[in-house]
N, C-alpha and C positions, 0 to 999 in steps of 0.2 A: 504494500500500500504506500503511495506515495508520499513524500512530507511537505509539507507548507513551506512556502519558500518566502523570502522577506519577510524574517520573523521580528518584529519589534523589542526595542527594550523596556522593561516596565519601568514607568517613571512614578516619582511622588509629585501631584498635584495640589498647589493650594485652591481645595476651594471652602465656598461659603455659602451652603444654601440655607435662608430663612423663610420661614412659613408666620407667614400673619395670619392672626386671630382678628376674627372669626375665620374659622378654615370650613370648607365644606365639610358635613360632617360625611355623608353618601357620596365621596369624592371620584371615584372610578365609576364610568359608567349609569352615575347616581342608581347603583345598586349595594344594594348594602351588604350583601353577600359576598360577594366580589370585590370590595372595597375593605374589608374584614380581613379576607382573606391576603392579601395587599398590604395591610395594617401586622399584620400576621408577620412578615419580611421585615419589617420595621423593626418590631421587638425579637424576632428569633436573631436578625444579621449580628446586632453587635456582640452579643456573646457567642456567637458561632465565630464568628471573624478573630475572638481576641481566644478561642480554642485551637484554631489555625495558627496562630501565632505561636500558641504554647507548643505546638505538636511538631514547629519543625523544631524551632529552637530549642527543642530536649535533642536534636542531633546534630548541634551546633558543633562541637568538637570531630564530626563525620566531615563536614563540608570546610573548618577552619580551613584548611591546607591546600583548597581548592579556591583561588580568588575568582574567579570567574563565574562559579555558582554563589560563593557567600555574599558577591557584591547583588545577585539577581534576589537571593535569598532576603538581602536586606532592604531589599526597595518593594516586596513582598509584603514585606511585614509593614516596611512602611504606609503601602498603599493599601494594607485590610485596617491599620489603626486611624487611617483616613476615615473609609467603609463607614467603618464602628461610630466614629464621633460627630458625623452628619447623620446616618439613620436614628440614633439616640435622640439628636435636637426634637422627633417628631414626638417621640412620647410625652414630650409638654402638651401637646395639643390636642393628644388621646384623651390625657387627663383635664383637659378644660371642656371636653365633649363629655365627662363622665363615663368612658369606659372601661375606668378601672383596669390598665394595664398591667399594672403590680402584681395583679391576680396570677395572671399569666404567666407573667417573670417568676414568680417566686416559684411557682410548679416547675416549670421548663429549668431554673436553677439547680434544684432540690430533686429532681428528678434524670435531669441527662450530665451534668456536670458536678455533683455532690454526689453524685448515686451512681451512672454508669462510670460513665470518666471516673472517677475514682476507684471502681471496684476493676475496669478493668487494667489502670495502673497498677493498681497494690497487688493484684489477686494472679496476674497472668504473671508465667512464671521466666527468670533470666532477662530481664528488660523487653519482653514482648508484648506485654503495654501499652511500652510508648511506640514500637511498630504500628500495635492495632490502630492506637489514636491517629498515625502521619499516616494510617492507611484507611482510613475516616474521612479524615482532612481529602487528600485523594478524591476518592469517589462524590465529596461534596462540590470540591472544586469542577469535577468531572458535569453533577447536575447545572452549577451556577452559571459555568460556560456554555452549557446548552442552553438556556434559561434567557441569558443575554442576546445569543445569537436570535433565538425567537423574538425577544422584545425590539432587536435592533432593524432585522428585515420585514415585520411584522408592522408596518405603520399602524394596524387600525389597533393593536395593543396600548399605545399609547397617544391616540389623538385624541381622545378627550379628558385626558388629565389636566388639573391644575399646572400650571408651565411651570413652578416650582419644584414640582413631583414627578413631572415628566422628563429636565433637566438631573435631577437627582437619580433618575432609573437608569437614564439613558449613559451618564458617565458612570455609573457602576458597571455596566454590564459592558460597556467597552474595557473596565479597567479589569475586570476578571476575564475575558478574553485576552488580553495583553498579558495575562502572568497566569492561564489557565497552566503552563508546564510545568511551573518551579516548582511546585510540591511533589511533584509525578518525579521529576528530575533525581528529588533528594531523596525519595521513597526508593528508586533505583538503587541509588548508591548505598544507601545503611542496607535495605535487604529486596533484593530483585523475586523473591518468591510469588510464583502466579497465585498460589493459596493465599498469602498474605493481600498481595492486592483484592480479589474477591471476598473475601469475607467482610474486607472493609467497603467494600460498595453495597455489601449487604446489612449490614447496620446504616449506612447512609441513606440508602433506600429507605429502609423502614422509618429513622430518626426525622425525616427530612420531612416523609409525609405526614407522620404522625403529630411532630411538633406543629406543623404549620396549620395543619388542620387541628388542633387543639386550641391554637391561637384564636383562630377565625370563629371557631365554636364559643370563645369564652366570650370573646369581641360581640358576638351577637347575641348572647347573654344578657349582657349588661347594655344593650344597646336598647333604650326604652324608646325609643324611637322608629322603631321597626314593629311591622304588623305582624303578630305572629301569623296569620290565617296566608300571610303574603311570604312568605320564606319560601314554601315550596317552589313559588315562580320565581323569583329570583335564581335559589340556586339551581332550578332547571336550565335558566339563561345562563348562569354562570360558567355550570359543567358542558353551555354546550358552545361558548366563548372559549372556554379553557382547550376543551379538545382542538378545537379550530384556528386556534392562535400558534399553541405549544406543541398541540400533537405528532404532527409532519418531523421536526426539530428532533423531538428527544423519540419517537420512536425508531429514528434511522439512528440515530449516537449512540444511545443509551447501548444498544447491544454490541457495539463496536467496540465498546469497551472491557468485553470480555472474549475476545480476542487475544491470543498468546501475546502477539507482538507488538499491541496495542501502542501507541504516544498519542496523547494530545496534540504535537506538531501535525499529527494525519489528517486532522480536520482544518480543511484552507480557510480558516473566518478570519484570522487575525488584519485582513485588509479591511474589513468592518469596523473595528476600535479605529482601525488609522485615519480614516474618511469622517465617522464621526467626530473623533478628537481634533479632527485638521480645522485650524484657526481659531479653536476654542482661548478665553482671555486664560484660563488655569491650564492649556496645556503646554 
C-alpha cells in the first residue's frame, strides 16, 4: 500500500477561540441530540488529549536518542495541550446553559482514568501498561484522524455551526491529521507487536463510543429544554446525519487499520490540514 507523500510537520499554533454568552444552546443543526453529542467532544477531548500526553511521554527515555522523532514527539504534545485548553474554554458555557457538565466529568474521571488507566498500569505485568495505554493512545488517534478527514471534506458537517465552533472543529481536525503518525511512530519503536496494537484499538473502540455517548446521554439529561416526546426525532435525524456525514470515512479506514503492515502515512489526507491551514493568522 502506498505512502502519502509530502508529509507535513506538526506545528504548535497560537490560537484563541472565545464563545460569547449567550451561546446557542441547540447549537448544531439546532438539534439537540446532535448538539449533545458535539458537546460530548468538548468534555471527553481535554482529558483524552492530556492521556495522550501521558502515554507517550512514559517512553520518553525510548525516543531521547532519537532527535528527529522526540523533536515531532514534542510539538505532539505541544499541539494536544493546545486541543485540551481551547475545548475546556466551552465548559463555561455548558455550565451557564445549566447542563451540568461536572456530572459527566466526574464519571468519565473516576471511571476511565482513576479506574481503567490505573488498573491497567498497576495490574499489567513488566511495564505492559504503559504499552497498553500508547496502544490506546494509537487507535484513538487512528478514530480522530478519520473523524477530521470527514468533518474536513464533508462541508454540510459543519455549515451550520456557530463560526466560532466551526473555526475551532475545523483547526483541530487538520491538527490531528498533521501529527495523526507520531504516536503510531513511537508505538513502533518501544514494541512493534500486531497483538499489542489491536487490542488497543479494541479498548479504543469501545472507550471512544461508550464515553461519548454517555456524554451526550447525561447532556440531554439535564437538558430541561428539550421535549422529551421529541428525542426520538431528533436522534433519528441524528443517526441518520451521523451515518451520512462519517460513515463512507471511517468504514473504509477503520478496517485498514488492522492490516499487518498498517501506517497512518497510507492514508493520502495530510494535503487537507495543508489547504485548510494555508493563510490561517495562527498558522
Amino acid at each position: 500500500m502506498a505512502v502519502a507523500a509530502n508529509k507535513p510537520e506538526a506545528k504548535i499554533r497560537k490560537v484563541n477561540f472565545i464563545f460569547e454568552k449567550p451561546f446557542p444552546k441547540h447549537w448544531y443543526n439546532d438539534n439537540p441530540i446532535a448538539t449533545h453529542f458535539m458537546n460530548a467532544q468538548h468534555l471527553a477531548f481535554p482529558d483524552g488529549e492530556k492521556f495522550f500526553i501521558r502515554s507517550v511521554k512514559a517512553f520518553a527515555d525510548v525516543y531521547a536518542n532519537d532527535p528527529e522523532l522526540k523533536k515531532r514527539v514534542n510539538n505532539f504534545i505541544g499541539q494536544e495541550g493546545t486541543h485540551y485548553a481551547e475545548h475546556q474554554k466551552f465548559w463555561d458555557i455548558m455550565e451557564s446553559q445549566d447542563l451540568q457538565p461536572q456530572k459527566f466529568l466526574k464519571f468519565f474521571r473516576a471511571t476511565a482514568w482513576n479506574g481503567l488507566e490505573k488498573a491497567i498500569r498497576k495490574y499489567f505485568p513488566n511495564g505492559s501498561g504503559d504499552k497498553m495505554a500508547l496502544s490506546v493512545t494509537v487507535g484513538l488517534e487512528h478514530f480522530t484522524a478519520m473523524l477530521a478527514e470527514s468533518g474536513i471534506i464533508n462541508k454540510e458537517i459543519t455549515k451550520n455551526m456557530p463560526e466560532e465552533m466551526r473555526d475551532l472543529f475545523m483547526w483541530h481536525a487538520a491538527e490531528e491529521i498533521e501529527h495523526k503518525s507520531i504516536p503510531f511512530d513511537v508505538l513502533k519503536k518501544v514494541d512493534d507487536s500486531y497483538a499489542l496494537r489491536i487490542s488497543g484499538m479494541a479498548v479504543a473502540t469501545w472507550g471512544l463510543w461508550f464515553y461519548l455517548t454517555s456524554g451526550m446521554i447525561s447532556l440531554t439529561i439535564n437538558d430541561k429544554d428539550i421535549k422529551r416526546s421529541e428525542i426520538p426525532k431528533y436522534l433519528l435525524l441524528f443517526g441518520r446525519n451521523f451515518s451520512k456525514s462519517f460513515g463512507g470515512t471511517m468504514a473504509e479506514q477503520y478496517w485498514q487499520y488492522f492490516r499487518r503492515d498498517f501506517h497512518p502515512d497510507q492514508i493520502d489526507n495530510y494535503h487537507l490540514a495543508e489547504e485548510l491551514l494555508k493563510g490561517k493568522t495562527y498558522a
